[in-house]
N, C-alpha and C positions, 0 to 999 in steps of 0.2 A: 504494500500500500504506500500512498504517499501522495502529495498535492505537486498540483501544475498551476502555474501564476497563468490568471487570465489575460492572455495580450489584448484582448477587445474590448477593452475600456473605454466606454464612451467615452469622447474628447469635451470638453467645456466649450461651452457656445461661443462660439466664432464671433468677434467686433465684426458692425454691420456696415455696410459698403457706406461711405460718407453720404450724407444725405444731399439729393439733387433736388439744387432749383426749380420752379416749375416754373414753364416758359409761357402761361399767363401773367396779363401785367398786374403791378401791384401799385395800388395809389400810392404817389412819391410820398418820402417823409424827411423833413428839415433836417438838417447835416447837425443842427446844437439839438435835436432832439432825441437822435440818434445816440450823439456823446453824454447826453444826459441820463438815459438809460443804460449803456456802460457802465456809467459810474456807478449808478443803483443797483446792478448785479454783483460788481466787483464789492462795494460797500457790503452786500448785505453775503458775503461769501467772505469778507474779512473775518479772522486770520487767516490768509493761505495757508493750506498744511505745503509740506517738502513731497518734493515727488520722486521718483525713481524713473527718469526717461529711456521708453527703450529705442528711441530715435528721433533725432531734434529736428528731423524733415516738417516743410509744410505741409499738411495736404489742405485739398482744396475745402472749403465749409462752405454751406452757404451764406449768401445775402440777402435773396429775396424765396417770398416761394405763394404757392397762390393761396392766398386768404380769405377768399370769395367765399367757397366753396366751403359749406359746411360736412364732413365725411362722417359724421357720428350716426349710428344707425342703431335705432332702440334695439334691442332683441324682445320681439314679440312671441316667438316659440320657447316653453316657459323653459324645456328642456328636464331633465330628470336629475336630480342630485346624484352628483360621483360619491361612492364608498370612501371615507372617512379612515377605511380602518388604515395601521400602519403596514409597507412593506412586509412579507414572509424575509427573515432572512435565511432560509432553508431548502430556497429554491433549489431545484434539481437542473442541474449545467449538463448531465449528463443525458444521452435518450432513452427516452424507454422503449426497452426490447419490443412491448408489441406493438408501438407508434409504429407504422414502415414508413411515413412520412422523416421520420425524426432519422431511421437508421440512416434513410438517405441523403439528408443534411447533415450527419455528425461521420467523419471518413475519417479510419486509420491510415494516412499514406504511406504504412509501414515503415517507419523511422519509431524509432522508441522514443517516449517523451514529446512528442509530438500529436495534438490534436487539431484538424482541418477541418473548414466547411468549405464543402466545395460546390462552386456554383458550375453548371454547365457553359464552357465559352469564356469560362473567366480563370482568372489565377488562382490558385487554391489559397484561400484568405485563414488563418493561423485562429485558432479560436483559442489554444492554451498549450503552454508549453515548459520543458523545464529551464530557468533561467539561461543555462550553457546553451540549449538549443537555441532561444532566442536571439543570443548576440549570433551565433553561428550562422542562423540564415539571414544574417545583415552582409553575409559574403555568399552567399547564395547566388546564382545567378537569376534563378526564377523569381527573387522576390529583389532584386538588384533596382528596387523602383522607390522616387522620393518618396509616394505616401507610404510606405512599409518602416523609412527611415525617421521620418518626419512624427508618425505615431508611436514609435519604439522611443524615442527622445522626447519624446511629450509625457510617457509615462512608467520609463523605465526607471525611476527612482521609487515606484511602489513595491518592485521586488528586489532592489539592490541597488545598492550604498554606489555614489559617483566615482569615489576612488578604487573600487574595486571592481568595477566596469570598464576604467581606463588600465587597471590591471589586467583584465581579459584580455584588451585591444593591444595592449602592450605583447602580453602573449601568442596571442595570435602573429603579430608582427613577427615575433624571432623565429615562431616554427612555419612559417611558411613552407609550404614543400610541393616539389613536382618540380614543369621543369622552366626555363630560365620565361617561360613567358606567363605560365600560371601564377609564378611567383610575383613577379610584375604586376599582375591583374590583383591579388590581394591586396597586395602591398597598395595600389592605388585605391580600390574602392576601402582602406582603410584610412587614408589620407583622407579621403571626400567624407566619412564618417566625423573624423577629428573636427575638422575644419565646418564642416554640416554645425556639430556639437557647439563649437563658439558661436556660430550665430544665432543659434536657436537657444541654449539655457545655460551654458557654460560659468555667465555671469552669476546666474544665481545660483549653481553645483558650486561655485568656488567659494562666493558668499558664506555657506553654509559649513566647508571644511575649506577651508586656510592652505590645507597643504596639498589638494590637488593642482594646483596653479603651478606650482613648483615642480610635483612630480610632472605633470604636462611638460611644462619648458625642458626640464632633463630630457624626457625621452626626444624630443622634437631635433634638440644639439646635439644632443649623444648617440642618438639612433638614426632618424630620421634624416638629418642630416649627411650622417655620413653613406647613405644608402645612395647606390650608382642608378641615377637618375631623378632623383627626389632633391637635388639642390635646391633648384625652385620651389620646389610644392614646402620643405622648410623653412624658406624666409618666406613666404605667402602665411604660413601658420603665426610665422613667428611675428610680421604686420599685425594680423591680426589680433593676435595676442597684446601688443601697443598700443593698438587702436581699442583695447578692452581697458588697459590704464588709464589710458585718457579720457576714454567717457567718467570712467569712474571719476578722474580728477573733477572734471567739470561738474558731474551732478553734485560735487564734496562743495563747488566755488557755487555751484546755483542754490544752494539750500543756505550758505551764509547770506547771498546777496536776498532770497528771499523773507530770513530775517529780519533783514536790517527794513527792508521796502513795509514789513511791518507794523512798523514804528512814523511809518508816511504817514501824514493827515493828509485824507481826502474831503474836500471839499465840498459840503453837505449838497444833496440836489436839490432841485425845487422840488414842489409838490408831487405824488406821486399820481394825482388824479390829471395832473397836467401832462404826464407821456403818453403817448399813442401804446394803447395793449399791443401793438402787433412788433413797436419797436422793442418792448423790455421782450416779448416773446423771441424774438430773434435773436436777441444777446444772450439770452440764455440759453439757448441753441446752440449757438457758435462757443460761448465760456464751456458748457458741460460736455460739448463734444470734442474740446480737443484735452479735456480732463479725461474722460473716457478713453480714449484712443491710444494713452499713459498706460491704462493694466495692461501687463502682460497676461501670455495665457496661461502660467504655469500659476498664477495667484491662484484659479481658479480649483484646480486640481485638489485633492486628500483633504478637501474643505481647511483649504491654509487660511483662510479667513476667519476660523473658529478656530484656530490652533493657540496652547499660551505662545507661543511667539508670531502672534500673528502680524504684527507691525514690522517682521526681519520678511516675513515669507507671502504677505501680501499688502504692500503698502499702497498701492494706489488704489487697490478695488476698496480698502479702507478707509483710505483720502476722500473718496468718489461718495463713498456712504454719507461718511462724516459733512460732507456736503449739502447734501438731499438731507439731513437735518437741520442743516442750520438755514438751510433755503425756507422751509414749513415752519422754523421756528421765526425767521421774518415775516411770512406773512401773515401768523399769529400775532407778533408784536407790534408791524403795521396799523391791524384792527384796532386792538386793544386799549396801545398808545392814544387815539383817538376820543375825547373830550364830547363828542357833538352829534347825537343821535341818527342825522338823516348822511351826516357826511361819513360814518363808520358804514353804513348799508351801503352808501355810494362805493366804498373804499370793498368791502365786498363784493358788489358787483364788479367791479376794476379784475379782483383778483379772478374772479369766473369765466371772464372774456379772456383773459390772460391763459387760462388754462386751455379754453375751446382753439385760443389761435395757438398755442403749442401744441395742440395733439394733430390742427391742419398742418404743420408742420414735422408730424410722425414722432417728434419728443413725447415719448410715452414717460420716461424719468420724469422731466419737467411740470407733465402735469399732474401725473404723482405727486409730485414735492410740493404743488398749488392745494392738492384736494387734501392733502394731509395738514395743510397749514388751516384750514376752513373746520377739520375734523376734528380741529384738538377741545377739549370739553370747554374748555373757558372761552371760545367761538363761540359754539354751539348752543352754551348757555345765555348768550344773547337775542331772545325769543321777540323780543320788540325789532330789535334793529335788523333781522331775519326776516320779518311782516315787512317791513316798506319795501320789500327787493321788486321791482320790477317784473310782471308776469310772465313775459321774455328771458328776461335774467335766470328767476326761477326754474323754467322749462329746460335753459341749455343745462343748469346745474346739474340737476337731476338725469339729463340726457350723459353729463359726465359721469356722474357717479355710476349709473346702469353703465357703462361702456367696459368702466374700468375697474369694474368691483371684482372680486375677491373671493366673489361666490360660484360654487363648480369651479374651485379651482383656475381662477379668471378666465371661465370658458369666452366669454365676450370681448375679451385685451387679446387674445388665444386666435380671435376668427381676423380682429382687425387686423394682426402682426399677419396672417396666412394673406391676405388679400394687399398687402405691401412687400417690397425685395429692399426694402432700407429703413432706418427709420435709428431714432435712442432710446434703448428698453429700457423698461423697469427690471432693473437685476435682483431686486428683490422675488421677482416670481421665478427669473432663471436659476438664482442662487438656491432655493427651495428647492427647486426641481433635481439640483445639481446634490444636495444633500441626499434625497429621498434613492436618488442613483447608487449614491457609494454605502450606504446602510442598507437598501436591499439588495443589492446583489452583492455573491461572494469575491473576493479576490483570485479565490483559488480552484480551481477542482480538484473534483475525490479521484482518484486512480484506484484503479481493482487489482 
């Protein structure tokens, strides 16, 4: 008997293509009104947390997008309440002998240690295996393909430690054998592995143990190096490896500088009733989307967001959180702050419309962080100032609230995301989703 680590780990949801303009016009809006609502985002997101960039490129955000058009769509089919209960974690990885469906999805491809599903037409896709097989068919030729590599470095720190994966590879490298061109062939689809490695998680595998960095560098000079034809592909590594200092130096110089910017007095705005909803809607679009675009994907993984070191192993999707609080907790204190019965409702109504033109702009976070600022009880308990709203006003609220609720599992946020290819989630429903993943299903399988 004995376990085999699952290689088919679902991967953490994928950052969403940047969100596209729509190329409907949009009524212009004043260039000081514009910078006025800047401010008001950036103010009410003061303190900056630090961030960990995993690349200081621009991409493109938007500016404008069409606001016409209201997308919110009641759900009138009442739908059936999803089961409640928690995950089995006892599920059966294995098939049952009198499934025939099952025997013929689950294939021994006669390798020991080795479990396949194999699809007709297609490559036979690893369903679990023992850790030594799995680096081994990273030299495979059958499976010689980025997504086999790109998935194996996304999750191979759930069945073993970085340093002792690069002890494999190190391995592998000396016993190469066969003949002068098979050898060649390892030897480089091991290069492309190292090198793959540094871009993809390297940073944060070092992070975590201190002396894989070092044991790296040795073998790269000492081995890699001196191997007849690999001169290049060593100082390529070894770039690399420079270019992994440096980011580090800089994000060590951007989290002083972000200190100190701190400590800046910003310049109060005017009235908050006096911005156009669709301009503060946009700044916060463009501020939360290039804060997002900061998590790497490995925050996501082993739920390192609920781990006690969760500020070493998932800082930005933390930062990102810690945001989306402080965002609900301004426009509670927005309300609040406010002395003047009809102008608190007005200041309500502001934040509703606020949410309707961020959700026409696919900011699903955004309008979250609106409805949660309106949801907090000491809103709520404002029963007079709730009566003046507007019967419009009230309609779209409510049309929010049904969109984006919570219930069935936010079957309704669920259908809008299906019928968009972009958009800024609520990660709080991914991250749920993402828990309920790694508590029901097992890591391992049973062997017989």
């Amino acid at each position: 008997g004995g376990v085999l680590p699952v290689a088919s780990i679902p991967a953490p949801a994928p950052a969403p293509a940047p969100l596209q303009p729509s190329s409907l016009p949009v009524k212009p809006l004043t260039k000081s009104s514009k910078l006025v609502a800047m401010k008001l985002v950036s103010q009410a997101l003061l303190p900056t947390f630090s961030r960990v960039d995993e690349n200081d490129s621009n991409s493109e955000t938007p500016k404008d997008a069409d606001l016409s058009e209201d997308p919110l769509k009641p759900q009138t089919e009442p739908g059936e309440e999803q089961s409640q209960e928690e995950p089995s974690t006892s599920l059966s990885v294995f098939p049952d002998p009198s499934n025939e469906h099952e025997q013929q999805e689950l294939l021994d491809d006669s390798e020991p240690g080795v479990v396949i599903s194999l699809k007709e037409g297609e490559i036979p896709i690893i369903k679990g295996a023992t850790v030594e097989k799995l680096i081994t068919k990273l030299n495979d030729p059958s499976y010689r393909e980025p997504e086999y590599l790109d998935t194996f470095l996304q999750i191979f720190h759930y069945f073993i430690p970085p340093t002792e994966f690069l002890g494999q590879l190190i391995e592998m490298w000396n016993e190469a054998s066969g003949d002068e061109e098979e050898v060649q062939s390892t030897h480089s689809t091991l290069s492309n592995i190292l090198s793959r490695w540094l871009e993809r998680r390297f940073e944060h595998d070092s992070a975590k143990e201190p002396a894989l960095k070092k044991v790296f560098g040795d073998f790269i000079n000492e081995k890699v190096s001196q191997t007849k034809g690999f001169e290049v592909t060593a100082l390529t590594i070894n770039k690399q490896l420079e270019q992994l200092d440096a980011k580090r130096a800089k994000v060590k110089k951007k989290k002083r500088t972000q200190r100190a910017s701190m400590m800046m007095t910003i310049r109060k705005p005017k009235d908050l009733l006096d911005i156009n909803v669709n301009d503060i809607a946009q700044q916060m679009t463009i501020t939360e989307f290039k804060r997002f675009k900061k998590i790497i994907f490995y925050e996501y993984s082993k739920k390192a967001w609920m781990s006690e070191d969760k500020l070493t192993h998932s800082p930005n999707l933390l930062a990102f959180s810690s945001d989306f609080n402080r965002m609900s907790m301004w426009v509670a204190s927005e309300i609040l702050s406010c002395i003047y019965l009809q102008k608190r409702s007005d200041i309500i109504a502001h934040f509703v419309q606020i949410a309707s033109a961020l959700l026409r702009l696919k900011n699903y976070n955004g309008a979250h962080e609106i409805l949660a600022g309106l949801s907090q009880g000491a809103v709520v308990r404002l029963k007079q100032t709730w009566s003046l709203l507007p019967e419009n006003i009230t309609k779209i609220y409510n049309t929010l609230q049904d969109s984006l609720s919570s219930l069935r599992n936010y079957k309704n946020e669920r259908q809008l995301l299906e019928e968009t290819d972009s958009g800024l989630p609520f990660l709080g429903m991914f991250l749920s989703d993402l828990v309920f993943i790694e508590d029901g299903n097992p890591s391992n399988l049973q062997t017989y």
